[in-house]
N, C-alpha and C positions, 0 to 999 in steps of 0.2 A: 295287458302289459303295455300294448300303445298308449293305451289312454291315462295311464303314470307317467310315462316318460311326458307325454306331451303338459300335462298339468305340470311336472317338475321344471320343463322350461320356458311353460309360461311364470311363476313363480320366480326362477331365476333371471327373466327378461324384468320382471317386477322391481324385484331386488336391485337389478344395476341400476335402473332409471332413479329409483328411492335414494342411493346410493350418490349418484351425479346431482341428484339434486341438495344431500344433505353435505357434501364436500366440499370446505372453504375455497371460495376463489384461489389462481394460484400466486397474485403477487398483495394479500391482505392476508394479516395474521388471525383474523377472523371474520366472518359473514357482516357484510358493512349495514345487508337489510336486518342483523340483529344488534346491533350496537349502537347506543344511544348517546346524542348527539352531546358535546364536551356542554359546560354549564358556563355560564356567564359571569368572572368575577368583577371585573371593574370594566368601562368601556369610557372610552372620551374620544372626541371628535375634536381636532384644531380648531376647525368652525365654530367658532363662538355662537352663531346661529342655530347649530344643529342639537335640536331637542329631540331625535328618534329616538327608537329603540333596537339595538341590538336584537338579530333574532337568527338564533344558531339554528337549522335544521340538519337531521341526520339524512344519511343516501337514502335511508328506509321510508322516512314519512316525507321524499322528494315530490308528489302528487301536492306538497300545500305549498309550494311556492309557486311563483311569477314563473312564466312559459321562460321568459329570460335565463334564471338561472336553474332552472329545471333541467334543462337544454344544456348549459354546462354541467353540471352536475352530472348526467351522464355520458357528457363526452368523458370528463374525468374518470368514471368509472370504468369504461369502455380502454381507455388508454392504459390506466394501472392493471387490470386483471388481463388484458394481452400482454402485458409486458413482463419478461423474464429477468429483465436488469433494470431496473428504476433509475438508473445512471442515463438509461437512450436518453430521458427525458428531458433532461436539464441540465448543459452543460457542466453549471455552478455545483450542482449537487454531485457531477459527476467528480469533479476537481477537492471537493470535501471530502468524498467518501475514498479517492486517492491517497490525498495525504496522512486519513486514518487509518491506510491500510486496510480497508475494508471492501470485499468482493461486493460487487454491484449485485451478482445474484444472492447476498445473504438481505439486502434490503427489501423491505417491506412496509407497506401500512395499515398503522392500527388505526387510524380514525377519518374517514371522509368525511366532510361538510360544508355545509353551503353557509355563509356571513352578510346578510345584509342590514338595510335600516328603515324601519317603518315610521309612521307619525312623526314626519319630518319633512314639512312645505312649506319652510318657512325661507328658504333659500334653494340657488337654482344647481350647484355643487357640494358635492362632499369632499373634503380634501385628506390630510393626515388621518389614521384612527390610532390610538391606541388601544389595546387588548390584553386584557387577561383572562385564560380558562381553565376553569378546573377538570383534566382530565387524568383518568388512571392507568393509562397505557404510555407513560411519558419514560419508565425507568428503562426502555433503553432508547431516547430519543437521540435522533440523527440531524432533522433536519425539518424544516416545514415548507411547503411547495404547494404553490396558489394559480391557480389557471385563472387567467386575467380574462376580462370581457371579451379579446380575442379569441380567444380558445389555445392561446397558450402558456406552458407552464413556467413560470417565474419562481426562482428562490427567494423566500423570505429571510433575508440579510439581518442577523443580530436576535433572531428568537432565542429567547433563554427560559429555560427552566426553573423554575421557585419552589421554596415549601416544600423542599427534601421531595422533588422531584412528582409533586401534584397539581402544580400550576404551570402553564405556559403564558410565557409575556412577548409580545410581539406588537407590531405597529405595520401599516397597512396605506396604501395610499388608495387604494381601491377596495371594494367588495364584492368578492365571487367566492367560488369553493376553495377549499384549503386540504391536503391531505398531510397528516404526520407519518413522518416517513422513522422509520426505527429500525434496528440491527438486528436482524434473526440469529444471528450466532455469537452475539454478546457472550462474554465470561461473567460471574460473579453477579449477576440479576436472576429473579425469579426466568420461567418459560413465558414466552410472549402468550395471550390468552389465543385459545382455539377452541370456544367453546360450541363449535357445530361438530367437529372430529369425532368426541369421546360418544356421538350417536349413532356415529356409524359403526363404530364397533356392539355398539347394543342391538343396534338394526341386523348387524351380519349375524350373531347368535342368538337371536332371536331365529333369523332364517333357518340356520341351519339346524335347531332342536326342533325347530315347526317341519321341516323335511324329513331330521329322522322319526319323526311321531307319526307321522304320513304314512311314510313307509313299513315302518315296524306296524302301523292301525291294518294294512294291505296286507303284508304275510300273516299276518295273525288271522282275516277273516280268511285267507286262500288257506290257508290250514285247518280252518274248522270247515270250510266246505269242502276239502279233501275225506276229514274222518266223517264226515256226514255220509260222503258216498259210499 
C-alpha cells in the first residue's frame, strides 16, 4: 500500500510541474514561445538611403537575432509576465487605458516582437519607419508599446488599426521589440486566443483516468490474490 501512495505522489508531483509548464504566462493572453511572429505588409524608411529589409521575429525563435535585441527582447518578456497591471509600465498607456475606463489588470498581450533591418550599409542611420502588419489578435486592440534600445518602454502615439481590424499601421523612429497590448475583458469580440489552456485540461483527465485505471488495476490483482489464498 506504501508503494501506491508513493507512485500516486510521484505522478501527481509530475502532473503539477507538466501543468506550470503548459499554463500561459500571467500578463499574455497566450504562450508568446507559441505564437508566430505578425507578417510584414508594407514597410518604408524616410531615409531615402535605406534599402533593408524589415525582419519581424517572434519571442519564440528570439536565439536568431543580434545579442542586441535578443537582450531586449527578454527583458521585455521578463517585465510583461511579472507584471499584473500593464499600466506600471508606461505612464501614456497608463493615461489611455484611464480615459477608456479600462482596469490596468484586464490588459494584456497578444503578440511580442522583435523589428529590426538588415541589408542595409549603405548609410550610417535609420531615421522615421513606417509599418504595416498583418496580425490576428488585433480585434481587441488597446494600444502598442516598444522598449527602445534603453530598455525602456515607450507608447507608440497614433497606431491604428486597418482592414476591419487585420492590419496594424504605425510608424517608428527607432527599432526594438514591440508588444500589442489588448483588453481581456472587452464586450462584443470574440475570447482573446489561449491556446496553451484547453491542454491543461486534457493533461488533468488524462491524469486523473490514468490514476483511477492504477488503482482499480491494484484492487483487482489484491482481490484475485485474496481468492487465490
Amino acid at each position: 500500500m506504501k508503494k501506491i501512495f508513493a507512485i500516486l505522489l510521484m505522478l501527481s508531483v509530475l502532473l503539477s510541474l507538466s501543468l506550470t509548464a503548459l499554463a500561459a504566462p500571467g500578463s499574455f493572453v497566450s504562450s508568446p514561445t507559441g505564437n508566430s511572429a505578425p507578417t510584414v505588409e508594407s514597410f518604408k524608411a524616410n531615409d531615402a538611403d535605406c534599402t533593408g529589409t524589415l525582419v519581424v521575429t517572434s519571442y519564440g525563435k528570439r536565439n536568431e537575432l543580434p545579442q542586441t535585441y535578443r537582450t531586449l527582447l527578454e527583458k521585455a518578456y521578463g517585465e510583461i509576465v511579472n507584471s499584473s497591471d500593464l499600466t506600471k509600465l508606461n505612464a501614456d498607456l497608463a493615461k489611455l487605458a484611464s480615459d477608456r475606463n479600462i482596469k490596468g489588470s484586464d490588459l494584456a498581450v497578444s503578440d511580442l516582437f522583435n523589428v529590426h533591418v538588415t541589408d542595409c550599409d549603405a548609410h550610417d542611420g535609420h531615421y522615421d519607419f513606417d509599418i504595416v502588419l498583418n496580425a490576428g489578435t488585433l480585434n481587441r486592440f488597446v494600444g502598442l508599446l516598444q522598449m527602445n534600445l534603453d530598455g525602456e518602454w515607450e507608447y507608440v502615439s497614433g497606431a491604428e488599426v486597418l482592414s476591419n481590424g487585420t492590419h496594424l499601421k504605425f510608424s517608428l523612429k527607432s527599432l526594438s521589440p514591440l508588444a500589442i497590448v489588448v483588453n481581456t475583458a472587452s464586450s462584443g469580440t470574440d475570447s482573446p486566443p489561449t491556446s496553451d489552456n484547453w491542454m491543461v485540461y486534457v493533461y488533468a483527465g488524462i491524469a486523473v483516468v490514468s490514476a483511477g485505471a492504477f488503482i482499480a488495476l491494484w484492487v483487482t490483482r489484491k482481490k484475485s490474490g485474496e481468492n487465490n489464498d
